[in-house]
C-alpha positions as CSV (number, residue, x, y, z in Angstrom):
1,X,-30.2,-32.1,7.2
2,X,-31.5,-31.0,10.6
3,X,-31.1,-34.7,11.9
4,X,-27.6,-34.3,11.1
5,X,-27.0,-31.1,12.8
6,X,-28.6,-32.5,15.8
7,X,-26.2,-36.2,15.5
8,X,-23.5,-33.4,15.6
9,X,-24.9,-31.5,18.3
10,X,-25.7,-35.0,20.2
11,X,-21.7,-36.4,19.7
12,X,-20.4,-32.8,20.3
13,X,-22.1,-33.0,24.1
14,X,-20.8,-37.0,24.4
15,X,-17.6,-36.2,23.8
16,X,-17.7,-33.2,26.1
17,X,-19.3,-35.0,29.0
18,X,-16.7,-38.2,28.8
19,X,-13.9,-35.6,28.6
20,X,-15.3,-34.0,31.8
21,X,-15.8,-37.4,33.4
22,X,-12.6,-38.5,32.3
23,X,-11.0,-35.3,33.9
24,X,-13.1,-35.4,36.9
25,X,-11.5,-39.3,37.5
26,X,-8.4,-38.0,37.0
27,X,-9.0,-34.9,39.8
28,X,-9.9,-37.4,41.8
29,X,-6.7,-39.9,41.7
30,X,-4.5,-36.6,42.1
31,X,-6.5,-35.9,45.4
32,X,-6.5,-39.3,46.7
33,X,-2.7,-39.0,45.9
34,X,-2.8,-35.5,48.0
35,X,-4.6,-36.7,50.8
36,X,-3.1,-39.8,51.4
37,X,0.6,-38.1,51.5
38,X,1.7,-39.4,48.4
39,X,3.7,-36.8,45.9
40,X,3.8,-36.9,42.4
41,X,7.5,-37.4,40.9
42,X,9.2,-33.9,39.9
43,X,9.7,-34.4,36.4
44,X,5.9,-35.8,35.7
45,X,4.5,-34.1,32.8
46,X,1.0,-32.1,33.8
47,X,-1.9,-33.4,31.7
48,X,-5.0,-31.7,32.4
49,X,-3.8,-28.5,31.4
50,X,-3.5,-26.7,27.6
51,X,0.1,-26.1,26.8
52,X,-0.7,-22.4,26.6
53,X,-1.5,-22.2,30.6
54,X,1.0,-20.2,32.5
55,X,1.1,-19.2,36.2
56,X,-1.5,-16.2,36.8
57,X,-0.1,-12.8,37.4
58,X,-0.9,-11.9,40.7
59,X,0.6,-9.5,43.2
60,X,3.5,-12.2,44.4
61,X,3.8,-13.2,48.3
62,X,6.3,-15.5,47.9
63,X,9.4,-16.5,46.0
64,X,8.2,-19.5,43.8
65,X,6.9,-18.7,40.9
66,X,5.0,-22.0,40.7
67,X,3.1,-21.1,43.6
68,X,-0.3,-19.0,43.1
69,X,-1.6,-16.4,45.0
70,X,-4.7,-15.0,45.7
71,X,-7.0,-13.0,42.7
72,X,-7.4,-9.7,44.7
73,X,-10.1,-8.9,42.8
74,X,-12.8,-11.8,44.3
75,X,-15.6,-10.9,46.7
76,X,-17.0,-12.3,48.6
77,X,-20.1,-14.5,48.4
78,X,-21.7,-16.2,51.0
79,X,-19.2,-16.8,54.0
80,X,-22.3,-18.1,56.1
81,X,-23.0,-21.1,54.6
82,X,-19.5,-22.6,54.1
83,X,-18.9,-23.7,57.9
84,X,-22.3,-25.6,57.3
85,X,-21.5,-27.3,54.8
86,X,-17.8,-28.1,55.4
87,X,-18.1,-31.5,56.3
88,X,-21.0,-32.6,53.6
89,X,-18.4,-30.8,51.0
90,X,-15.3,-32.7,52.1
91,X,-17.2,-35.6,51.1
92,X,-18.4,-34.9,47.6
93,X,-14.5,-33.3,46.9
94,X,-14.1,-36.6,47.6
95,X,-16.1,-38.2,45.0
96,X,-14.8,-35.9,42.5
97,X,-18.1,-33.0,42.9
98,X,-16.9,-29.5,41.5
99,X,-19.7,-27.1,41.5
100,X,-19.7,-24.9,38.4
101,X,-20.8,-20.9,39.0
102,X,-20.9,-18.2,35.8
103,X,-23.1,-16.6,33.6
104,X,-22.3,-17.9,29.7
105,X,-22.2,-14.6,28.4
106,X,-19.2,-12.0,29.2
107,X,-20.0,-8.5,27.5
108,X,-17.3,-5.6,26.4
109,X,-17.9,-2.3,24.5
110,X,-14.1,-2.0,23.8
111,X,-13.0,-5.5,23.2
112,X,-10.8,-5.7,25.9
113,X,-12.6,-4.5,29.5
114,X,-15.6,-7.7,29.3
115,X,-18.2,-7.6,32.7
116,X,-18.7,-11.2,33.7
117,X,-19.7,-13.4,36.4
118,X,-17.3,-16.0,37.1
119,X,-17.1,-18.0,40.3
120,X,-15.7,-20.3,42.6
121,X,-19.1,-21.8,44.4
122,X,-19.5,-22.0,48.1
123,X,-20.3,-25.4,47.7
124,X,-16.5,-25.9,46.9
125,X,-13.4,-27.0,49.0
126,X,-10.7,-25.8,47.3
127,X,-9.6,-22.7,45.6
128,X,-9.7,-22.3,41.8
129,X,-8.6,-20.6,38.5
130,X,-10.0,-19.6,35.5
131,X,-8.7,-19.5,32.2
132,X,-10.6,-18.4,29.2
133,X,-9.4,-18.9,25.7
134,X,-10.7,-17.2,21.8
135,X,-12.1,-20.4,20.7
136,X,-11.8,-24.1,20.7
137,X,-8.3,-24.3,18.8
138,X,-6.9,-23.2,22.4
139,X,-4.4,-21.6,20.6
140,X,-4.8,-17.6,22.0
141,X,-5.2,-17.3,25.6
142,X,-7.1,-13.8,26.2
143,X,-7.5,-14.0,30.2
144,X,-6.1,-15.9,33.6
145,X,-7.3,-15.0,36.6
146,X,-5.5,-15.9,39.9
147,X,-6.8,-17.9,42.7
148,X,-10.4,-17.6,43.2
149,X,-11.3,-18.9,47.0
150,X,-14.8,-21.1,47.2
151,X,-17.6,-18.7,47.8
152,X,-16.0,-15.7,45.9
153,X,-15.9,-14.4,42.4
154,X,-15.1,-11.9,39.5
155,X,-17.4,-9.8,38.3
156,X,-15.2,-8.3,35.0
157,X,-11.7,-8.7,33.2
158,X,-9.4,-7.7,31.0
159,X,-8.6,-9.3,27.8
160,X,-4.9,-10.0,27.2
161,X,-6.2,-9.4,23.6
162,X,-8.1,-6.9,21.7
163,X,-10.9,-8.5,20.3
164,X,-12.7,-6.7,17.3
165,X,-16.3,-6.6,17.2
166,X,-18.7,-9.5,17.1
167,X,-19.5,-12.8,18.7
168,X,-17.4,-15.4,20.1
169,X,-17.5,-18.7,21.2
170,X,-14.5,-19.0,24.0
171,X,-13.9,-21.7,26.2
172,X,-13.3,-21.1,30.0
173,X,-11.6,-23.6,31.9
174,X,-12.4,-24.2,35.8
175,X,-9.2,-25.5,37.5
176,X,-9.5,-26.3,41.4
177,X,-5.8,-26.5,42.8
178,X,-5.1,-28.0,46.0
179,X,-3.7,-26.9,49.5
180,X,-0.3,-26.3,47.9
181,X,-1.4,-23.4,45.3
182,X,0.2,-25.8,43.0
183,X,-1.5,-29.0,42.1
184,X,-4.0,-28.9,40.0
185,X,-7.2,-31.6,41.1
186,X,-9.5,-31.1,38.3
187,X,-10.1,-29.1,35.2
188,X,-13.9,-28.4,33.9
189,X,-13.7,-27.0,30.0
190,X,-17.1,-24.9,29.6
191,X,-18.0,-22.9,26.4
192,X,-19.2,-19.3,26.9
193,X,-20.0,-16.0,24.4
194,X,-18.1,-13.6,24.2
195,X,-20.2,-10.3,23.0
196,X,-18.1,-7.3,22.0
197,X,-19.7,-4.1,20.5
């Protein structure tokens, strides 16, 4: 019995790992794309993104609503060490390298204010979003944030939702977007828990 709960465990983190690898080949096409001034046809479909995903809500600077803005709710980090590492971190965006920064455990006495640590690392290139969903079905979004720039980060949001007391077992996604605000390089899927009560 516990061997098979640990088989499960064991093909639960395979399949995770080839759907991040597969995802992380797949930011990396898009960016070679990007960076070598090709453009991706108007009516290609996205793929890397759950149908539920809609633009974030953010106070709007400009007139497309395709383009994101800025979450005005990021610090900052650590704005010393990015012009350090700049060139060193051109070079692993190109080989695909998105460094991941949050605490797996978001925490809410009311169900719907949650304190968190969620963040774009300084180690990063490009800006990112997050999205975080109920549970694996995917099917009820309960927060998107807007663009989080590298060496920033949220410390606390607002569920769409209200969730009732208990545990949960949401899944966040990490979504870096390139120069544009518009095209999305890479998406990292991450489990986290969700304590409310």
């Amino acid at each position: 019995m516990a061997e098979e709960k640990k088989d499960s465990k064991s093909k639960i983190i395979i399949v995770l790992l080839i759907i991040v690898i597969v995802l992380l080949v797949a930011g990396v096409g898009v960016g070679a794309i990007f960076i070598f001034g090709g453009q991706k046809p108007a009516n290609e479909a996205q793929t890397t993104t759950p149908a539920a995903t809609q633009a974030p809500e953010t106070e709007k600077k400009n007139d497309n609503p395709l383009i994101l803005d800025y979450d005005n709710s990021a610090v900052a980090l650590d704005e010393d060490t990015l012009q350090k590492q700049f060139e060193e971190l051109q070079e692993k965006a190109k080989n695909g390298y998105v460094n991941l920064e949050f605490q797996n455990i978001a925490t809410s006495d009311d169900g719907i204010n949650f304190k968190c640590h969620f963040g774009n690392s300084s180690a990063n290139i490009e800006d990112m979003f997050f999205n975080i969903y109920k549970d694996n079905t995917l099917s009820e979004q309960i927060y998107l944030s807007g663009l989080i720039a590298p060496g920033t980060a949220i410390d606390s949001f607002v569920s769409e939702i209200k969730l009732d007391p208990g545990e949960y077992k949401a899944i966040i996604f990490f979504t870096t977007v390139g120069e544009d605000h518009q095209t999305m390089t890479s998406q990292t899927p991450v489990e986290i828990t969700l304590n409310v009560g």
